[in-house]
C-alpha positions in Angstrom: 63.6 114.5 90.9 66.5 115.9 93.3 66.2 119.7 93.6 69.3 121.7 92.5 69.0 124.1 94.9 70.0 121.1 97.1 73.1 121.2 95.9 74.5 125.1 95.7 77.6 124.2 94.7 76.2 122.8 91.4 77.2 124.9 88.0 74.0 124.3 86.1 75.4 125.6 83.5 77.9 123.4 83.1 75.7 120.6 84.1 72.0 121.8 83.0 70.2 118.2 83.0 67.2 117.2 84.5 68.2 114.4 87.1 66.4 111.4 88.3 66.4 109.5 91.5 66.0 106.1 91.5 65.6 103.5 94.9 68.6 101.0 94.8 67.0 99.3 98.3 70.2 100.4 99.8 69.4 104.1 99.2 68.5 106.8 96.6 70.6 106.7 93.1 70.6 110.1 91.3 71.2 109.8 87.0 70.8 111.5 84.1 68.2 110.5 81.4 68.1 112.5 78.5 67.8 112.4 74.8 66.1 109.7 72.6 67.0 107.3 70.4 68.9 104.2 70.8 70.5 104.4 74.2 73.9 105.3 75.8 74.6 104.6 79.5 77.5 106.1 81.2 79.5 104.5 84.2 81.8 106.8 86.1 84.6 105.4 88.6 86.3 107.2 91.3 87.2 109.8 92.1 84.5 111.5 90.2 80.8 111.5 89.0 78.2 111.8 86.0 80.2 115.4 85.7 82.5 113.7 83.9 80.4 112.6 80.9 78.2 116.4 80.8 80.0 117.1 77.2 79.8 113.7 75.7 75.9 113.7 76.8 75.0 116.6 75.1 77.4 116.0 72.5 75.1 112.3 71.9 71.7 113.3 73.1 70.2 114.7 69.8 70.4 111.6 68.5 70.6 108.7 71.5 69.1 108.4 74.6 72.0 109.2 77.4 71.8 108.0 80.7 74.6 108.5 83.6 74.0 107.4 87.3 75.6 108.5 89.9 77.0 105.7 92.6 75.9 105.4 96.1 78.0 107.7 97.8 78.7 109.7 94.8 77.8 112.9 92.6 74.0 113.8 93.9 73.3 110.6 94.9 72.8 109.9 98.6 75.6 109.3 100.8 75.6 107.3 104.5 78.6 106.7 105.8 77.6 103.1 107.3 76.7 101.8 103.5 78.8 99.2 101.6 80.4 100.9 98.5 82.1 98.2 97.5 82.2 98.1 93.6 80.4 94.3 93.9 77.3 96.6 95.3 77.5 99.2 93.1 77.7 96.5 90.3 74.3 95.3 91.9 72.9 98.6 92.4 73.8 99.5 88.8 72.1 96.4 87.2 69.4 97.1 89.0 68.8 100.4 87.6 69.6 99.1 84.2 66.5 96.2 84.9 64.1 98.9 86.3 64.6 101.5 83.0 64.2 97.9 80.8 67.2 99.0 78.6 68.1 97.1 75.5 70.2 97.6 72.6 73.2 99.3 74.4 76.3 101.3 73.9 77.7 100.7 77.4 80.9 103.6 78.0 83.1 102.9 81.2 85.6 105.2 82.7 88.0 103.6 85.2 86.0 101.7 87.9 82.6 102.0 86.2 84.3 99.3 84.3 84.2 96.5 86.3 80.6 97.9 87.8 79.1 98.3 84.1 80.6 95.5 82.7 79.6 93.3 85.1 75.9 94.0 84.0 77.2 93.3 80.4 78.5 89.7 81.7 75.5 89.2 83.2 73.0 90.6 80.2 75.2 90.5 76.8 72.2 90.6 75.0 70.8 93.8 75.9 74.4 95.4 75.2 75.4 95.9 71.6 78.9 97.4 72.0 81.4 98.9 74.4 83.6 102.3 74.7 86.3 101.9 77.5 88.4 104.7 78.8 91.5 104.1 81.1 89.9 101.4 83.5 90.6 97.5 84.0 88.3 94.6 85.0 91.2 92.0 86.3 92.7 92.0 89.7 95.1 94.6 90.3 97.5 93.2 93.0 100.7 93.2 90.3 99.5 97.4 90.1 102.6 98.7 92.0 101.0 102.1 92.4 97.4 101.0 92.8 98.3 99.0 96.1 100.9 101.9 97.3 97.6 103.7 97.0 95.2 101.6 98.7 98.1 100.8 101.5 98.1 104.4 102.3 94.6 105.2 102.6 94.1 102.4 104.8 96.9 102.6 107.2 94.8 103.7 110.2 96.7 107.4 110.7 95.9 108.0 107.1 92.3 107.0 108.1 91.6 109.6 110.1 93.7 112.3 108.0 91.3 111.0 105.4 87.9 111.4 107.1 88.7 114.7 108.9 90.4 116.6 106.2 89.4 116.4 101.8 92.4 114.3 101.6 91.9 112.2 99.1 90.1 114.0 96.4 92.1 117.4 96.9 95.2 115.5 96.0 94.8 112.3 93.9 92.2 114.1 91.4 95.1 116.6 90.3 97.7 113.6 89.6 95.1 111.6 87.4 95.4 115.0 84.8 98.3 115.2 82.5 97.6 118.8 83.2 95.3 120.2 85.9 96.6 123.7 84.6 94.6 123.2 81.4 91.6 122.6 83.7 89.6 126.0 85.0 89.4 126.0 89.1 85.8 125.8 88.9 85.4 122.8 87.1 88.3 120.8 89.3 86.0 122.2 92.0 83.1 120.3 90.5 84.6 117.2 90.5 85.6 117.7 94.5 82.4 119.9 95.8 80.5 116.1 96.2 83.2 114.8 98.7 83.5 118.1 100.9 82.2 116.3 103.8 84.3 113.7 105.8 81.1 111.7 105.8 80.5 112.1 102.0 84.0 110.5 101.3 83.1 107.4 102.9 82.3 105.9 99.6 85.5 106.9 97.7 87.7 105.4 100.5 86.6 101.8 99.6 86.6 102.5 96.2 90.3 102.5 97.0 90.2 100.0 99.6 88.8 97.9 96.9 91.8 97.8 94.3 93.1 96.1 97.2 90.2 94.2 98.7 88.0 92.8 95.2 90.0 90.9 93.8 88.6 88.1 94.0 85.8 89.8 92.3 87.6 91.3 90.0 88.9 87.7 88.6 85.4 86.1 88.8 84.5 89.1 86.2 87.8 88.4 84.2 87.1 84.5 84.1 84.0 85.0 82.9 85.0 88.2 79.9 84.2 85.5 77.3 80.3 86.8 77.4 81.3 90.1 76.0 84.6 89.8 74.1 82.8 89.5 70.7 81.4 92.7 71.5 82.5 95.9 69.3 84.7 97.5 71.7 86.4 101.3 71.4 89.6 102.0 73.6 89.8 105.6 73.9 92.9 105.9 76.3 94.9 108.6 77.8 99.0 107.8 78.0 99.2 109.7 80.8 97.2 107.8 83.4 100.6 106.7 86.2 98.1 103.9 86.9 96.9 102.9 84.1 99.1 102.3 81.6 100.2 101.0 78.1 100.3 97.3 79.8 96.5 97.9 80.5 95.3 98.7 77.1 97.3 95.8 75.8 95.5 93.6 77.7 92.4 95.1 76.5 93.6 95.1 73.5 94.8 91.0 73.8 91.5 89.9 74.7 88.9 91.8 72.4 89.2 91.3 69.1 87.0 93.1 67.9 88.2 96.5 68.7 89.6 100.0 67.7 91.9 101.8 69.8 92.6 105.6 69.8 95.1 106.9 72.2 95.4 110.2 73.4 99.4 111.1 74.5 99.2 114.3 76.1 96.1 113.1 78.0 95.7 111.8 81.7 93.0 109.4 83.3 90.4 111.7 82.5 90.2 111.4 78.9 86.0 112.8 78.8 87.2 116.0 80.2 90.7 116.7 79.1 89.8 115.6 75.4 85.8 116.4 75.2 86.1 117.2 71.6 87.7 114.5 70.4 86.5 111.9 72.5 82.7 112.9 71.3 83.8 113.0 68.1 85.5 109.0 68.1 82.1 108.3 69.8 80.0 109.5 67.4 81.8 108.1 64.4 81.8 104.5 66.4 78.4 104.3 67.1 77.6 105.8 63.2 79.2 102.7 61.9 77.6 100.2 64.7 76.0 97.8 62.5 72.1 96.6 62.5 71.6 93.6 64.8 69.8 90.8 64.5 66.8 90.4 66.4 68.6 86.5 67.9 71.8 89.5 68.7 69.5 91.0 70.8 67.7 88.8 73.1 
């Protein structure tokens, strides 16, 4: 298991679990396992970590079996800065994981780009995933996103580059924007959410994140072409109206294309939906997966 005291920055009060470490072949992933019961895995995007989830996971773990991995270059996992953090990798890295821990039976919940990277392991496996929660997130190519290639123009013009790896660019001032407030959230926990990417070499992995609304979409269609593996799935849409990326026209796509869904939208709410709307967003959880009805045992192979 990583040792806290590896990380001083950590608030382990705020974040008191138990992590993991588990060997992707490309390097050491860091997650969360706790609880029992029928399990719940957790898939964070960018810019942010397995933080995010810390409320809905003990929220859930009396009664399920929470997991929450950090990415390759993320959270407390390891960071190089000559790895590929593409999302296709992460998508590998992640299924991997989800092979090794032999999970069955579940509730997959996807937060921006953890949604193409989870849900290609539900693609791939739609028998060992019973249902789906999505917040703000897409899994279709994003080159009509006005905003989402301004953003991945910028970063990758080559004077941005280096304002980028020398300085805590990125993070320090894209993480604010994706809040509909950041004045409703304390300094110390907007500090969690940056304290992983201090070094220019730990931010290696967030720049082609972004790199990669640009640069996977290719991947991003092959996903999309192939959504009809999942789309019978019960699906919950918990979506924040303030997200400038993000928007209505994403959730209606959601929305077109899984029928068999429930939507709850949050108005006064940004990107970050698990942390500026814990309470409710565990409580729309809970009452979804209280109502998830018994599967067959052909549902689950």
């Amino acid at each position: 298991m990583p040792i806290h005291s590896d990380f001083p920055w950590l608030n382990i009060v705020q974040y008191p679990f138990a992590t993991r470490e588990f060997d992707t072949g490309d390097g050491w992933m860091s997650y969360v396992d706790h609880g029992q019961g029928r399990p719940v895995v957790f898939v964070h995007g960018s810019p942010t970590w397995s933080y995010a989830f810390r409320h809905l996971i003990r929220g859930l773990c009396p009664w399920h079996r929470c997991i929450a991995p950090d990415h390759l270059g993320f959270g407390l996992s390891e960071k190089r800065p000559d790895m590929d953090y593409r999302p296709e990798k992460q998508a590998d890295r992640f299924e991997k994981l989800m092979l090794h821990l032999n999970l069955r039976d579940i509730t997959l919940v996807v937060h921006d780009q953890g949604a193409p990277i989870g849900l290609n392991f539900a693609i791939n496996y739609p028998g060992r995933v019973r249902e789906l929660v999505v917040f703000n997130s897409w899994l279709w190519p994003q080159h009509d996103n006005r905003i989402a290639m301004r953003l991945a123009t910028l970063v990758g013009h080559p004077i941005n580059r280096l304002y980028y790896r020398m300085l805590n660019a990125t993070p320090g001032f894209i993480m604010p924007a994706l809040f509909a407030d950041r004045h409703r959230i304390p300094k110390a926990t907007q500090m969690q959410y940056l304290e992983p990417f201090r070094g220019f070499d730990e931010r290696e992995g967030l720049y082609q994140m972004i790199q990669a609304l640009r640069k996977s979409g290719t991947w991003y269609q092959t996903l999309w072409d192939r959504r009809e593996a999942i789309q019978h799935k019960r699906t919950l849409f918990l979506w924040g109206l303030k997200d400038p990326m993000f928007t209505m026209d994403h959730l209606a796509m959601w929305e077109s294309e899984f029928k068999y869904s429930e939507t709850v939208q949050f108005p006064n709410v940004g990107r970050f939906v698990p942390e500026e709307a814990a309470k409710t967003a565990l409580s729309e959880i809970r009452w979804f997966l209280l109502r998830s009805p018994t599967l067959t045992h052909t549902e689950l192979v």
